[in-house]
N, C-alpha and C positions, 0 to 999 in steps of 0.2 A: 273693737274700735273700728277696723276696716269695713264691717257693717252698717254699723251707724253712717260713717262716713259716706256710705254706698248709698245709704239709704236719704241723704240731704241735697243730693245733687238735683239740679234742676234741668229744665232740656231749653235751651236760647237758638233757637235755629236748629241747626242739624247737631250744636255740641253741646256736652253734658256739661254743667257747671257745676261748684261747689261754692256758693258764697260760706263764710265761712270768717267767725270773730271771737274774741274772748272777752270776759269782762266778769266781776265777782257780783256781789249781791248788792252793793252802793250803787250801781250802774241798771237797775233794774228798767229806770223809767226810760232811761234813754234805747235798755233793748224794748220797750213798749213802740216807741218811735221809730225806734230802723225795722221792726215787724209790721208797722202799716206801711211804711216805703216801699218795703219789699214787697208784698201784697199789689199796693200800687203799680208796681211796676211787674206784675206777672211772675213774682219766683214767687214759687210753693212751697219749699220749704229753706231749710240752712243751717248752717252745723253749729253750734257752740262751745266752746272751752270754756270750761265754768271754773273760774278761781279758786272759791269756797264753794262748801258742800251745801249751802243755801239756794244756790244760782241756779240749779237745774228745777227742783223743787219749784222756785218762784219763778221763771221761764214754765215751765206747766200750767202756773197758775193765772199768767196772762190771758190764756183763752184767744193765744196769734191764730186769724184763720191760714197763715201757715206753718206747713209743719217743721216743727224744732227738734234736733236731733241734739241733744245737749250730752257732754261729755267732763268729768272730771277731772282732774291733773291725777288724782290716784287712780283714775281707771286706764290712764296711759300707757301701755306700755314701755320703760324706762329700761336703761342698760342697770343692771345691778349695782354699780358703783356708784350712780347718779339718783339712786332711788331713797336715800333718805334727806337728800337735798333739796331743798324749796326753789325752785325756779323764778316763783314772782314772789313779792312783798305781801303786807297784807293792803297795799295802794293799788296794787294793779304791776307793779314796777318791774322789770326785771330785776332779779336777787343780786344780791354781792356773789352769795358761792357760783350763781349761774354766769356771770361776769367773771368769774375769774376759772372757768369752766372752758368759754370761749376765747378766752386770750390764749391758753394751752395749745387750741386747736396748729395743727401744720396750717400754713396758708399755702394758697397755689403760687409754685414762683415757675411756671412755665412759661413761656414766651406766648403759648396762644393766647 
C-alpha cells in the first residue's frame, strides 16, 4: 500500500503531491473526466481507492495518459477487528458499521 502510494505522488514546485480519490465501478465515466483534468493541469499520476473489485480493472482500461495507482479496500491494511466490516455501501456511502465505528472513537477534549 505505502508503495503504491509512494509511487502516485506528483512534484508541484519543490513539493510532492498525492491527489488522491475513491469511487466504485458506477463512477467510471466521471474517473475518465478527473484523468483528463488532471493531465491538463500537469499531475502525472494519482492514487485511487477502488470500492469494488471492478474499479481498478476498469481505471486500467481507461488508457489515462496519467499514471493510476489504484487500490482496493481488501488490499488495505485494516486493524483485525475492523477487517470483516464494510466501510462503504455498495453507493459509494459510508457503512452503518463504519458510523458507528466512529462515534466510539475518544474525541480530543483538550483545551488546545
Amino acid at each position: 500500500f505505502g508503495a503504491r502510494l509512494g509511487r502516485s505522488a506528483s512534484h508541484i514546485g519543490e513539493r510532492k503531491v498525492v491527489v488522491a480519490t475513491y469511487l466504485n465501478s458506477a463512477r467510471l465515466d466521471w474517473l475518465s473526466l478527473f484523468c483528463s483534468w488532471l493531465c491538463a493541469s500537469s499531475v502525472r499520476s494519482f492514487f485511487v481507492l477502488a470500492l469494488d473489485e471492478a474499479t481498478c480493472t476498469g481505471a486500467a482500461a481507461l488508457g489515462c495518459q496519467s499514471s493510476i495507482e489504484c487500490v482496493s479496500l481488501k488490499e488495505l491494511p485494516m486493524p483485525s477487528a475492523h477487517a470483516d466490516q464494510p466501510f462503504f455501501d455498495e453507493r459509494g456511502s459510508l457503512s452503518q458499521a463504519a458510523k458507528r465505528n466512529a462515534s466510539k472513537r475518544p474525541t480530543n477534549t483538550s483545551p488546545d
